[in-house]
C-alpha beads as a LAMMPS data file, in Angstrom:
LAMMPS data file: protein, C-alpha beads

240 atoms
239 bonds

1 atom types
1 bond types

-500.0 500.0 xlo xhi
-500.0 500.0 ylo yhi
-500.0 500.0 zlo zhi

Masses

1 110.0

Atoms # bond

1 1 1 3.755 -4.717 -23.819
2 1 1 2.212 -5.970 -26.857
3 1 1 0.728 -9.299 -27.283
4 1 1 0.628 -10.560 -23.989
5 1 1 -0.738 -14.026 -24.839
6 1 1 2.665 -14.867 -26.242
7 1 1 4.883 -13.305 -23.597
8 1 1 6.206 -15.503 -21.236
9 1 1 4.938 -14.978 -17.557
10 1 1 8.444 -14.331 -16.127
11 1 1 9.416 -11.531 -18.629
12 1 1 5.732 -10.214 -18.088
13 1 1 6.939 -9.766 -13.810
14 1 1 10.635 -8.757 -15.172
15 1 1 9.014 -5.875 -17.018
16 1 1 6.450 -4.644 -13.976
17 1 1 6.741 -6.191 -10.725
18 1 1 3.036 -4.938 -9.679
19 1 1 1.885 -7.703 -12.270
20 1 1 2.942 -10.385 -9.290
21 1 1 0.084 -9.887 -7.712
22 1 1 -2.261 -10.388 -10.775
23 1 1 -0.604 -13.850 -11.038
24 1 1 -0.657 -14.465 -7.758
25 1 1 -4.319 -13.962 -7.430
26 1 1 -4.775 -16.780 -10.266
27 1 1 -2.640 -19.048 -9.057
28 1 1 -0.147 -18.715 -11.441
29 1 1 3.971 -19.942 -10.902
30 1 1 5.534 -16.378 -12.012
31 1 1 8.921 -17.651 -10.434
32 1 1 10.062 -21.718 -11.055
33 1 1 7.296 -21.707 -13.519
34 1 1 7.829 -18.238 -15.363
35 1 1 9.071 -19.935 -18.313
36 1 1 6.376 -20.494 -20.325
37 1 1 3.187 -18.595 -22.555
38 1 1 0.385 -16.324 -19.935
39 1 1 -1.492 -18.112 -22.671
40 1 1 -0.089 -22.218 -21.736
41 1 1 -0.312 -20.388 -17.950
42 1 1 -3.693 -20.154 -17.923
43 1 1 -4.301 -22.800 -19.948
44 1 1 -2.750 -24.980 -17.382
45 1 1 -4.513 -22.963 -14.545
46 1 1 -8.075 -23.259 -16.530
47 1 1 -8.324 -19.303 -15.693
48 1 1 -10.021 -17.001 -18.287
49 1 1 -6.688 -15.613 -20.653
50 1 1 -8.361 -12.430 -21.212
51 1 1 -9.617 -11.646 -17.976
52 1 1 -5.577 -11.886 -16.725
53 1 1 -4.663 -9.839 -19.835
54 1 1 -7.195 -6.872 -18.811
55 1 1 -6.363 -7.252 -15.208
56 1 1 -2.150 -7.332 -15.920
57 1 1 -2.609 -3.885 -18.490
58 1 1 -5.008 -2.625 -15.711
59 1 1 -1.268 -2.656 -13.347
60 1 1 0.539 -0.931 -16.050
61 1 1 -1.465 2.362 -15.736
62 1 1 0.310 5.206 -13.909
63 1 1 -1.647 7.204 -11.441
64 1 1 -2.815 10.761 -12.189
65 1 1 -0.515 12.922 -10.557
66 1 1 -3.087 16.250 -8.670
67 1 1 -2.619 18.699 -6.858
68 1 1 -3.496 17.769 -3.358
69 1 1 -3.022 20.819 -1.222
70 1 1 -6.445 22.063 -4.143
71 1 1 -9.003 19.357 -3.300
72 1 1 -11.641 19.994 -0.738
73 1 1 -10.974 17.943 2.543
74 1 1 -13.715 15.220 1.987
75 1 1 -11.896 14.329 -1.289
76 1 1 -8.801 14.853 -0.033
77 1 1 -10.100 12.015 2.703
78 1 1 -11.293 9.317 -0.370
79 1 1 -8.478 10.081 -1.946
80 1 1 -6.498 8.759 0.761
81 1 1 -8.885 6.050 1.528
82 1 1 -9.173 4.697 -2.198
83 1 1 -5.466 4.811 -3.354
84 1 1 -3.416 4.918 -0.348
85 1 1 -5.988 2.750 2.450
86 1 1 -6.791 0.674 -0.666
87 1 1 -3.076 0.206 -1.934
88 1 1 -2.218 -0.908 1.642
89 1 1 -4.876 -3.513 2.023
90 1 1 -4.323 -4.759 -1.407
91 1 1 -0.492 -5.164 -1.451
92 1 1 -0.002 -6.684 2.284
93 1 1 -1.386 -9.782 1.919
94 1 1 0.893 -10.882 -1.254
95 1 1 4.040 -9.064 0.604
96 1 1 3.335 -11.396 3.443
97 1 1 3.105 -14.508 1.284
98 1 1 6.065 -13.770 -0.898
99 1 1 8.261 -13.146 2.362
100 1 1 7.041 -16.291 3.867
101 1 1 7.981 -18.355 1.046
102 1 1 11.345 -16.492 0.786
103 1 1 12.370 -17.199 4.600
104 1 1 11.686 -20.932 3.785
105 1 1 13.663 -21.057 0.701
106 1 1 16.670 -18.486 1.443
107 1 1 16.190 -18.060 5.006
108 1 1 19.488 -20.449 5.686
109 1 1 21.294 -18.442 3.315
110 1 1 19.905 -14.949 3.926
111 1 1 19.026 -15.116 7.533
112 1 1 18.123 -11.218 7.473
113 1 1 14.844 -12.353 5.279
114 1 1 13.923 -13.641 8.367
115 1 1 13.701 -10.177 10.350
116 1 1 12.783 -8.510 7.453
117 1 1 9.005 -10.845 7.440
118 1 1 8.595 -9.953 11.308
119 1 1 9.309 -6.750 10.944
120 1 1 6.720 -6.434 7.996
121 1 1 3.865 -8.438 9.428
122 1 1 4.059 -5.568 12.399
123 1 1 3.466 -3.040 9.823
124 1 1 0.978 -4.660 8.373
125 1 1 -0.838 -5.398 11.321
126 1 1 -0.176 -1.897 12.660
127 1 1 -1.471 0.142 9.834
128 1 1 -4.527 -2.520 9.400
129 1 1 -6.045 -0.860 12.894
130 1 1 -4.559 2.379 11.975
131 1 1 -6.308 2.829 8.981
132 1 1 -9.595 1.456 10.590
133 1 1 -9.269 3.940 13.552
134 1 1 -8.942 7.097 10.461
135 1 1 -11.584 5.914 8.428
136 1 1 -14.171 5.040 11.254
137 1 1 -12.984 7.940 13.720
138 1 1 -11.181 10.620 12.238
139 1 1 -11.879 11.165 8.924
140 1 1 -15.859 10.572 9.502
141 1 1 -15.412 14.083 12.088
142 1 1 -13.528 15.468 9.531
143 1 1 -16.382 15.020 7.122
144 1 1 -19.211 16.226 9.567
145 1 1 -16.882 19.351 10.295
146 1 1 -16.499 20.386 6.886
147 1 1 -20.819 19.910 6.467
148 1 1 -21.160 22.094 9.507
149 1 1 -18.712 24.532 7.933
150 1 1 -20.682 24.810 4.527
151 1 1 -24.127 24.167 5.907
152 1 1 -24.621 25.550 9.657
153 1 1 -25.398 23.586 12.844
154 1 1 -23.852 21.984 15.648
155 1 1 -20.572 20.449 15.559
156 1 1 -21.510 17.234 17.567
157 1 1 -19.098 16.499 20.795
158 1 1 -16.278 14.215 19.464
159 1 1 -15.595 10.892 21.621
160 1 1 -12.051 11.810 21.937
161 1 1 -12.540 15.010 22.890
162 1 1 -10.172 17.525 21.157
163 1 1 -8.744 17.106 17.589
164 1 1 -5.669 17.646 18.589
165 1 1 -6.070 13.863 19.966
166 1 1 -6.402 11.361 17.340
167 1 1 -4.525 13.293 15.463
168 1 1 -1.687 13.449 17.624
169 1 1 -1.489 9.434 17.807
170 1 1 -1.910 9.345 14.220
171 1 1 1.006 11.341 13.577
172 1 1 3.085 9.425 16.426
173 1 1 1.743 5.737 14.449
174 1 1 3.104 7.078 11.194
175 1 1 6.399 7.686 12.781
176 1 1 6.610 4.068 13.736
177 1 1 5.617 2.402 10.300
178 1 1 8.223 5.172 8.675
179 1 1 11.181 3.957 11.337
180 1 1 9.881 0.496 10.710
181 1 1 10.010 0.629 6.926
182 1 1 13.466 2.690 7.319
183 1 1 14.720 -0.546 8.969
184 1 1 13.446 -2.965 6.542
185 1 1 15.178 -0.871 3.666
186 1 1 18.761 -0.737 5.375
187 1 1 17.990 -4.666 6.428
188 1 1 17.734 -5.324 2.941
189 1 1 20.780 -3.377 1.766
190 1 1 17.931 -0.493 -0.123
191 1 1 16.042 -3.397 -1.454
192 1 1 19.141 -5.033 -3.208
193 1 1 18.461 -8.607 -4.299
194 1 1 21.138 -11.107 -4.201
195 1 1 22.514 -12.780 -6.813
196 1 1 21.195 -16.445 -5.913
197 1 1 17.816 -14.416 -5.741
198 1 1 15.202 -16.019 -7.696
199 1 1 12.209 -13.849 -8.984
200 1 1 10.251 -14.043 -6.287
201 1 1 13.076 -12.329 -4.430
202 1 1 13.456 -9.523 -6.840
203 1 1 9.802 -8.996 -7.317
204 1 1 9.229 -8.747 -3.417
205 1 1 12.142 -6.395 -2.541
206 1 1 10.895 -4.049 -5.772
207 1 1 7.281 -4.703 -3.620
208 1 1 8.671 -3.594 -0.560
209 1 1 10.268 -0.523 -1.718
210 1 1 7.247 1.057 -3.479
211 1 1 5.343 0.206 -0.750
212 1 1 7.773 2.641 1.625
213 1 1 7.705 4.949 -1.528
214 1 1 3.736 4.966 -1.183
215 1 1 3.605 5.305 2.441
216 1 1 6.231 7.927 2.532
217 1 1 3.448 9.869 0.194
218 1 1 0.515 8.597 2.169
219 1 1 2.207 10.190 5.416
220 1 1 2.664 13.362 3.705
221 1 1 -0.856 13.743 2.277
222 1 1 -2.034 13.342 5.837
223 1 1 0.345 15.204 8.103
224 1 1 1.443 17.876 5.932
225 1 1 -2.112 18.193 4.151
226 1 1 -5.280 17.033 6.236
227 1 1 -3.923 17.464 9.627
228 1 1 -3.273 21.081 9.583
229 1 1 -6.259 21.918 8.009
230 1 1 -7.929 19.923 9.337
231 1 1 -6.783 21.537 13.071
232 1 1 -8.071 24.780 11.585
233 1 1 -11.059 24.069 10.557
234 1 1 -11.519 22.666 14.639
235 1 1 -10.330 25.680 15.803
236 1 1 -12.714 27.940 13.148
237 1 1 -16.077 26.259 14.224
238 1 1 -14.872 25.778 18.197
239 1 1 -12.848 29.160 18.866
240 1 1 -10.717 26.170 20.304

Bonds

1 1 1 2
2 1 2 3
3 1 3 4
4 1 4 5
5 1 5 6
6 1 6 7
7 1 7 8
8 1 8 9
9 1 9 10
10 1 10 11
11 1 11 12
12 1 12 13
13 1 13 14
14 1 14 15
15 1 15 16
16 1 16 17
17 1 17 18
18 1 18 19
19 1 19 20
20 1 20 21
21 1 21 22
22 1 22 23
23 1 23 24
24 1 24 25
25 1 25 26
26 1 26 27
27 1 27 28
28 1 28 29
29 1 29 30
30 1 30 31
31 1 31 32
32 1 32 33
33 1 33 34
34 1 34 35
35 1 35 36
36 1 36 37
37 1 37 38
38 1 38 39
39 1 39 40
40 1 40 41
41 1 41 42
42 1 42 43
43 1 43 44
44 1 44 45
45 1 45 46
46 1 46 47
47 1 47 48
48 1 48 49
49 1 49 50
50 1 50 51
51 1 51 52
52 1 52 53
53 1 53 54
54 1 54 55
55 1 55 56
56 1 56 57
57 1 57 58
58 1 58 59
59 1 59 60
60 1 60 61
61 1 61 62
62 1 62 63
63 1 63 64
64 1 64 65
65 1 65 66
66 1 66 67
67 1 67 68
68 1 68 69
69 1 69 70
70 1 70 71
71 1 71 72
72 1 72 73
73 1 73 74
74 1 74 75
75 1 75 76
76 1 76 77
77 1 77 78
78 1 78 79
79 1 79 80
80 1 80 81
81 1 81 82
82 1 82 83
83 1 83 84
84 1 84 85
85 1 85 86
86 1 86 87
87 1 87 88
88 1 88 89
89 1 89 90
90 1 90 91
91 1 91 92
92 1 92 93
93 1 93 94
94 1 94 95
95 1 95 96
96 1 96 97
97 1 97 98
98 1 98 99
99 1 99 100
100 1 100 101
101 1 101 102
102 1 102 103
103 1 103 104
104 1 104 105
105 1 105 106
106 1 106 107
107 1 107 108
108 1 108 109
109 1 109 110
110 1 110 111
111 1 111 112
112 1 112 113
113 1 113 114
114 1 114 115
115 1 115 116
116 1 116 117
117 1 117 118
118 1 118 119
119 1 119 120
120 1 120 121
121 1 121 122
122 1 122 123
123 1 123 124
124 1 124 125
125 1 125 126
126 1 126 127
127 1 127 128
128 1 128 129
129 1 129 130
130 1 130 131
131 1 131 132
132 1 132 133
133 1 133 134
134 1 134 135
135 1 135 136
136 1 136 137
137 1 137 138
138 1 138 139
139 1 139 140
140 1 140 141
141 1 141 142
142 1 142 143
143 1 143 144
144 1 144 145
145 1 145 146
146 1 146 147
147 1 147 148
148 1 148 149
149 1 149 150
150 1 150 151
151 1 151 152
152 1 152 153
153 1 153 154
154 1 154 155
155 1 155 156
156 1 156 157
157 1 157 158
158 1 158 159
159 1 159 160
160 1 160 161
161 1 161 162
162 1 162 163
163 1 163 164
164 1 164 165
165 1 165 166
166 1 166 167
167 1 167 168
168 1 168 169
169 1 169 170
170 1 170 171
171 1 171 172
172 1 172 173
173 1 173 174
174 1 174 175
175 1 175 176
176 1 176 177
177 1 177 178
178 1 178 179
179 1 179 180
180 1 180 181
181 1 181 182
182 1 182 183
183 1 183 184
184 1 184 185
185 1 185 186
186 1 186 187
187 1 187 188
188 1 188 189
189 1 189 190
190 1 190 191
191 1 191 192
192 1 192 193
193 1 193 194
194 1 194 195
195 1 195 196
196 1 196 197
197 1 197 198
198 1 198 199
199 1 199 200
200 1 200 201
201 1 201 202
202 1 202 203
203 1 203 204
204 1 204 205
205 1 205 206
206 1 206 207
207 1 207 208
208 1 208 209
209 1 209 210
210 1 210 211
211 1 211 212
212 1 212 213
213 1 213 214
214 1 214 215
215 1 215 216
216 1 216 217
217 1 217 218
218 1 218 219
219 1 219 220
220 1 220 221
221 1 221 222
222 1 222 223
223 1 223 224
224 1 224 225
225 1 225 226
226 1 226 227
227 1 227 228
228 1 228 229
229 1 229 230
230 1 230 231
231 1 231 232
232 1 232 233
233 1 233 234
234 1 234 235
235 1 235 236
236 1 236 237
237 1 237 238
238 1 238 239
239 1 239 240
């Protein structure tokens, strides 16, 4: 989008919902208050204009798409960890606020906004301590495994005893957010905003949806990906 100063902050959020967040994060109204310059924004907001502007081209970029099933496990596991882990941690918080503020604007009118935020604030607490238990568990054995494999040694004795373990509750915890996310989705007729939906309605069900959309690929990286070889490479050092 080309000069950005001039573009008014609601057509900036029309044209690439991610850029909420940016706002967000500076205190900036992209909703009631969308009508005006990012320049008079943050003006208004004293925050630095072309700090914003870096930060709002920085969410137009598209990811690199790789080829997964190629990369070694321990990038495999920071790939996971810094887009997927990192996407999750980054995106709740401003999920949470939007739907808060939406329940006490619509809720009367939309009462299904209503289950929609409980729903989401158990996924987000949920895959806050599942993510935790991967990357200070799991993925740490996975690690030491692969080191053993390439360098020699003793695989150390695992607290939870066979792979097959965390793994197993990891795949059953993905189920849940997937179900959970499935019922936010047909909840929110696929993510379809009324038509007395103001932007911060539109901008939080186009939120919600890539954030399934993400997970969806997040789950598959991990149970169709890491887990399996990750099961082999157990059963190749342990004759287990």
């Amino acid at each position: 989008m080309e000069n950005l100063a001039k573009t008014k902050v609601g057509k900036i959020v029309a044209s690439n919902f991610r850029t909420s967040t940016v706002f967000t994060a500076h205190q900036i109204d992209f909703c009631c208050g969308g009508g005006i310059t990012l320049e008079e924004a943050c003006k208004d907001k004293n925050q630095d204009l072309q700090q914003v502007i870096e930060e709002l081209e920085a969410s137009f970029a598209i990811r690199d798409q790789k080829e997964y099933a190629q990369l070694p496990l321990d990038q495999l596991i920071d790939e996971i960890i810094d887009v997927h882990h990192a996407y999750v941690e980054r995106t709740t918080i401003p999920l949470l606020t939007y739907l808060n503020k939406l329940c006490r604007v619509h809720g009367e009118r939309h009462p299904e906004l209503n289950s929609i935020y409980e729903l989401f604030t158990e996924t987000a607490g949920a895959l806050t301590q599942h993510m935790k238990k991967e990357e200070l568990i799991l993925f740490p054995f996975v690690k030491k495994m692969l080191a053993v494999s390439k360098e020699g040694g003793e695989l150390p004795e695992a607290v939870f005893g066979h792979i097959d373990n965390p793994i197993t509750m990891m795949e059953h915890e993905h189920d849940t957010e997937g179900k959970r996310l499935k019922e936010i989705a047909e909840i929110s007729k696929n993510y379809s905003c009324p038509p007395d939906g103001c932007q911060t309605y539109k901008v939080t069900y186009a939120m919600l949806e890539e954030f399934e959309q993400d997970l969806h690929k997040h789950i598959h990286l991990e149970n169709n990906i890491l887990f399996p070889a990750a099961k082999e490479l157990y059963q190749r050092l342990t004759k287990s």
